[in-house]
C-alpha positions as CSV (number, residue, x, y, z in Angstrom):
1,X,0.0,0.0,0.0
2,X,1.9,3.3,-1.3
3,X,2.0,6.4,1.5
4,X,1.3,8.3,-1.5
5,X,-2.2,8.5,-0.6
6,X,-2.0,10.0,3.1
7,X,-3.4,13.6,3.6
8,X,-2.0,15.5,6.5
9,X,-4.8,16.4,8.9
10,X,-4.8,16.4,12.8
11,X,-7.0,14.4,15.2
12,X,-8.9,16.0,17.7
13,X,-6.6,17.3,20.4
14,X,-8.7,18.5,22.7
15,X,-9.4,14.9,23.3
16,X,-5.7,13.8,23.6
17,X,-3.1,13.5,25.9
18,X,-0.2,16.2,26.0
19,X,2.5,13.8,24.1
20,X,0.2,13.4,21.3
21,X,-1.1,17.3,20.8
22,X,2.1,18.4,20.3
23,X,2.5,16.2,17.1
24,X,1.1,16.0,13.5
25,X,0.7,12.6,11.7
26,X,-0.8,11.4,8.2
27,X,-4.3,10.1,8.0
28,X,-4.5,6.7,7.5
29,X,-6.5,5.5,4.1
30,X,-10.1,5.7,3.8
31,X,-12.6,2.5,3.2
32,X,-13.5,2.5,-0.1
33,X,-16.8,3.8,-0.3
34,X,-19.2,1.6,-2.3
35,X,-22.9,2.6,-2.7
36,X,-25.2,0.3,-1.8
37,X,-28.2,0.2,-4.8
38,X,-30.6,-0.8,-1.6
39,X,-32.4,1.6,1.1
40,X,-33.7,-0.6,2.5
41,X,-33.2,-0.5,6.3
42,X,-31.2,-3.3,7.7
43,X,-31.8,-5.6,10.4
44,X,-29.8,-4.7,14.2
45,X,-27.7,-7.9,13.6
46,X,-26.1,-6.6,10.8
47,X,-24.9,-3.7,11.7
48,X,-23.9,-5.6,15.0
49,X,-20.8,-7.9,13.6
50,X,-19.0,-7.8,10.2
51,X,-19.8,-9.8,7.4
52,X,-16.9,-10.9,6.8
53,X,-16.5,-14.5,6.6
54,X,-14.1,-15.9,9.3
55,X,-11.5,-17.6,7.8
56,X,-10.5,-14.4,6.2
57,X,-9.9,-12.9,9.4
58,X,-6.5,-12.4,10.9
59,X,-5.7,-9.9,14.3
60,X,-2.7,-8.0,14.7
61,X,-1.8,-5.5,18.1
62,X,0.0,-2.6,18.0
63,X,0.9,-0.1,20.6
64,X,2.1,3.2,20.3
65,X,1.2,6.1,22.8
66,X,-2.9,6.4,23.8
67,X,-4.6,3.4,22.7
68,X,-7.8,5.8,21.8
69,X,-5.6,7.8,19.1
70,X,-4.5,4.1,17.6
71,X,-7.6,2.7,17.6
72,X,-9.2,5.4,15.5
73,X,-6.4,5.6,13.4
74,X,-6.6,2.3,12.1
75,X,-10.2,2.4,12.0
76,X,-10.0,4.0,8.8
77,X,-8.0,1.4,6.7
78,X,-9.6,-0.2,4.1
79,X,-9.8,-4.1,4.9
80,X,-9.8,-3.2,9.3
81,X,-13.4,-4.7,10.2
82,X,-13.0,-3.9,14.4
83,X,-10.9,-3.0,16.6
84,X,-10.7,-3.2,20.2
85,X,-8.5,-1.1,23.4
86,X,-6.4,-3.0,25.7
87,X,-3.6,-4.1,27.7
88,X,-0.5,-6.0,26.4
89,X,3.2,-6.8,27.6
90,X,2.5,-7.5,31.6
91,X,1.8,-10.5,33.9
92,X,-1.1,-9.7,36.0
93,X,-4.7,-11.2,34.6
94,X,-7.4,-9.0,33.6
95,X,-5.9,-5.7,34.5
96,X,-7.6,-2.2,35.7
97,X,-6.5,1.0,33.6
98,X,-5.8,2.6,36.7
99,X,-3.4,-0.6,37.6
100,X,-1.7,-0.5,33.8
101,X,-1.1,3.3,34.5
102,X,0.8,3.1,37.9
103,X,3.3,1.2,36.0
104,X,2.4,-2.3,38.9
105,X,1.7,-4.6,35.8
106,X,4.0,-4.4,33.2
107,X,1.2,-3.8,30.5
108,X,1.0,-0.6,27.8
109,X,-2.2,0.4,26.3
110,X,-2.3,-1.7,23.1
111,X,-5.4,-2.1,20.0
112,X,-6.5,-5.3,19.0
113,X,-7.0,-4.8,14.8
114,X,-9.1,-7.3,13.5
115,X,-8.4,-7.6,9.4
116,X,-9.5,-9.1,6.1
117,X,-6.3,-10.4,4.7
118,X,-7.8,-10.4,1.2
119,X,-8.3,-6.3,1.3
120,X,-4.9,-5.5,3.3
121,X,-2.0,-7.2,4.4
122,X,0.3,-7.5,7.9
123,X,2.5,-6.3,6.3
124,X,1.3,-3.1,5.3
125,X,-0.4,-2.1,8.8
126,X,2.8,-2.5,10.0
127,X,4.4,0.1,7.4
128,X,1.2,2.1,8.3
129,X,1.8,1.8,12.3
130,X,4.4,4.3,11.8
131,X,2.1,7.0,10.5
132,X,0.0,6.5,14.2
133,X,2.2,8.0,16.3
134,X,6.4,9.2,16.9
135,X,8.2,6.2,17.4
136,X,11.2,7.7,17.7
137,X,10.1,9.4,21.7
138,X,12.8,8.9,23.6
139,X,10.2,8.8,26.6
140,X,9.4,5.2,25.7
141,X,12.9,4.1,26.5
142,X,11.6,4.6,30.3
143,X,8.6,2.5,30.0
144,X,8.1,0.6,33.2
145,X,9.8,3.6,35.3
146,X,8.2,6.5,34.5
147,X,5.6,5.5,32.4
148,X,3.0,2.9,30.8
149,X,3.3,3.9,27.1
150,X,5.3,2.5,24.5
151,X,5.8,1.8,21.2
152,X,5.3,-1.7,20.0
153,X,4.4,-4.2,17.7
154,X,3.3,-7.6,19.1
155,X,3.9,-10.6,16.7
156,X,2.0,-14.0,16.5
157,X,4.2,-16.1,14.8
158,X,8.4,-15.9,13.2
159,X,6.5,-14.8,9.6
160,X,4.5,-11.8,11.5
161,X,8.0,-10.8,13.2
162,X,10.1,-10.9,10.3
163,X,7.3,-8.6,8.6
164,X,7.6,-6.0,11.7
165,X,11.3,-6.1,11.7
166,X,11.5,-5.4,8.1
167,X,9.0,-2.7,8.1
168,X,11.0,-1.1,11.0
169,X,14.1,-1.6,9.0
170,X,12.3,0.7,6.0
171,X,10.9,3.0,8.4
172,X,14.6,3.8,9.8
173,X,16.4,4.4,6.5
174,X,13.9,7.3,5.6
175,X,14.5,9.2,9.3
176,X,17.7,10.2,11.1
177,X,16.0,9.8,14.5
178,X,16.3,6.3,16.5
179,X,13.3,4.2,16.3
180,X,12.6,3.0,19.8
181,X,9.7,0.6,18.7
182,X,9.9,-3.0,20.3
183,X,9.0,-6.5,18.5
184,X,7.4,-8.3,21.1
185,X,5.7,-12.0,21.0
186,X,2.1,-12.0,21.3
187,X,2.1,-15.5,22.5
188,X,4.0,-14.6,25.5
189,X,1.6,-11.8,26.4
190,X,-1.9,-11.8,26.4
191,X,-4.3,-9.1,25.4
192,X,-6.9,-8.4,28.1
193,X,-9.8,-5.9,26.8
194,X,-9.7,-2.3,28.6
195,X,-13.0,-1.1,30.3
196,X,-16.2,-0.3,28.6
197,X,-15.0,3.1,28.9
198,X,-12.1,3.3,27.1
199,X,-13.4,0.8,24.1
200,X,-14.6,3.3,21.1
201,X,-13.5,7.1,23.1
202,X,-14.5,9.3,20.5
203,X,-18.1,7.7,19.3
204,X,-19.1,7.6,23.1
205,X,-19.0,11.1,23.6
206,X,-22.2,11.2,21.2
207,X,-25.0,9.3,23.5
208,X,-28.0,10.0,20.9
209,X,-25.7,8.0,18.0
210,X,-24.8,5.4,20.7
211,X,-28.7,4.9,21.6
212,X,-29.4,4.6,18.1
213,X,-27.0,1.8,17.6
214,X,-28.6,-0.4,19.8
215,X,-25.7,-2.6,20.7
216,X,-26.3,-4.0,24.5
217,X,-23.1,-4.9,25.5
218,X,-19.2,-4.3,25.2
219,X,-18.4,-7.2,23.1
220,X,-21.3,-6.3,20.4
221,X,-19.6,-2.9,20.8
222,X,-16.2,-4.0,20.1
223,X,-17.6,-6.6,17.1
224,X,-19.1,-3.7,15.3
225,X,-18.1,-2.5,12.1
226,X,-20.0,0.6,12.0
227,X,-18.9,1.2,15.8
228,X,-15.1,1.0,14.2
229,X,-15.4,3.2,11.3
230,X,-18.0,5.8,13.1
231,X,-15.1,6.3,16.3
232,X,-12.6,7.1,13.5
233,X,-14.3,9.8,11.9
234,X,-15.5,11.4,15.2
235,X,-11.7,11.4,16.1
236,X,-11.3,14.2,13.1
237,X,-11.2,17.9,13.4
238,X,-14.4,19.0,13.0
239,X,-14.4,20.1,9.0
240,X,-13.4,16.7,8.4
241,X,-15.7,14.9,10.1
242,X,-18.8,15.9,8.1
243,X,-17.4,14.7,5.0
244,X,-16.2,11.8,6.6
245,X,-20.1,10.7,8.0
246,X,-22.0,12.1,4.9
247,X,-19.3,9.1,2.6
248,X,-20.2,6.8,5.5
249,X,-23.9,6.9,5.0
250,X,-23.4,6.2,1.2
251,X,-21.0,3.5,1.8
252,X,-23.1,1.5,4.5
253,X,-26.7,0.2,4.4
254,X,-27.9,1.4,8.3
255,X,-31.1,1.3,9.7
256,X,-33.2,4.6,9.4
257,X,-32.8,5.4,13.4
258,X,-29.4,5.4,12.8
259,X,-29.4,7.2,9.6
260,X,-31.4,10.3,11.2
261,X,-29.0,10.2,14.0
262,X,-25.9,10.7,11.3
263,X,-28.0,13.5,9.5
264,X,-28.8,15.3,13.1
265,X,-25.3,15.3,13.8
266,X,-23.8,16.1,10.3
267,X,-26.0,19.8,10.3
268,X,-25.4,19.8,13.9
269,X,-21.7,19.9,13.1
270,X,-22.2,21.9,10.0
271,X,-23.9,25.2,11.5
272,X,-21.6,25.2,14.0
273,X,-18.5,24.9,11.1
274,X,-20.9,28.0,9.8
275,X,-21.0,30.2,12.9
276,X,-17.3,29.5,13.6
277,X,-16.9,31.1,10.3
278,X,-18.9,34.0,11.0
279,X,-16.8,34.6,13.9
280,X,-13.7,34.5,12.6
């Protein structure tokens, strides 16, 4: 996949932890937005879980700084169906965010990506991990002293680490600074999902969308593809993020709730672009 096709933009910092305000990254591709022929509205169950049949599906974890500004970064690749917040790298079972962030466990926040290996490869999220964040922070070289970030790439299998390590390789000859990114094996360190709170940030901040959705529980949360791709838009500056929802609701067959829910809050976000405008 050619970084030709990145536009610059910045994610919503008012959202974001220090490290990452003070930073500008490429967007990640788009999906490709195909228009459905049907409007027909859909039944909950499909806009519940992807489509996607299973043994298409592969999973690949990446950390890199806040696990809210990864997740909705790799939301918007083509060929990601979900993505879930967590905690890799540490010992104890089933850890707390508050635990992970004292530094007692040995975890970093971490994203679960859940793929279809016939749209996108491994190894191409791994030449895109670099876009998500500065890998080269020299603050990451005190993880487990003075703090629960890092950067990392956590491998299943020798293929899946040979991938990383070449992509890393590639990554370094283009920049003069150190990259301080980590291989780790995933097989050695378990992912354990993060609270309800922490799964999907930026689309929980808008209740009437979440209502609409009608998904009862974390795990339907997490196993949404609309839940994936509506928390990446949402984590856009607000110009972007009407463009972003009006493509959305040509590229995905939704239920009518949740359509009118999209069109409140695309001329919700528009009249205020408008009276920002005015202001200025």
């Amino acid at each position: 996949m050619s970084h030709k096709h990145y536009r610059s933009i910045r994610f919503c910092t008012s959202l974001q932890p220090s490290s990452f305000r003070t930073n500008m990254y490429k967007q990640l591709p788009r999906w490709n937005t195909q228009v459905s022929d049907s409007d027909d509205d859909v039944s909950e169950s499909t806009e519940k879980t992807s489509t996607v049949p299973s043994e298409f599906l592969c999973q690949a974890v990446f950390a890199g700084d806040s696990f809210r500004a990864i997740e909705a970064a790799y939301g918007r690749v083509d060929g990601v169906v979900r993505t879930a917040t967590g905690y890799c790298g540490g010992t104890l079972k089933k850890p707390t965010y508050r635990e992970v962030c004292e530094g007692r466990t040995g975890h970093t926040e971490a994203v679960k990506v859940i793929y279809d290996k016939r749209k996108i490869s491994y190894k191409s999220l791994c030449d895109l991990f670099w876009e998500t964040h500065d890998p080269t922070r020299k603050e990451y070289l005190n993880f487990g002293i003075d703090t629960h970030l890092r950067s990392a790439i956590f491998y299943c299998s020798e293929a899946e680490r040979k991938e990383a390590q070449e992509s890393k390789i590639r990554r370094q000859m283009k920049i003069n600074k150190r990259i301080v990114t980590k291989l780790i094996p995933l097989f050695d360190n378990e992912f354990f999902m993060a609270e309800n709170q922490h799964q999907k940030y930026y689309l929980q901040q808008k209740c009437r969308l979440c209502e609409c959705l009608c998904l009862r529980s974390t795990e339907q949360f997490v196993e949404s593809e609309i839940t994936c791709k509506l928390n990446s838009i949402l984590a856009l500056e607000g110009g972007l993020i009407v463009d972003e929802l009006s493509a959305l609701l040509k590229a995905y067959n939704m239920s009518k709730q949740i359509k009118v829910a999209l069109q409140e809050l695309t001329e919700e976000l528009s009249e205020n672009a408008k009276g920002n405008t005015q202001m200025l």
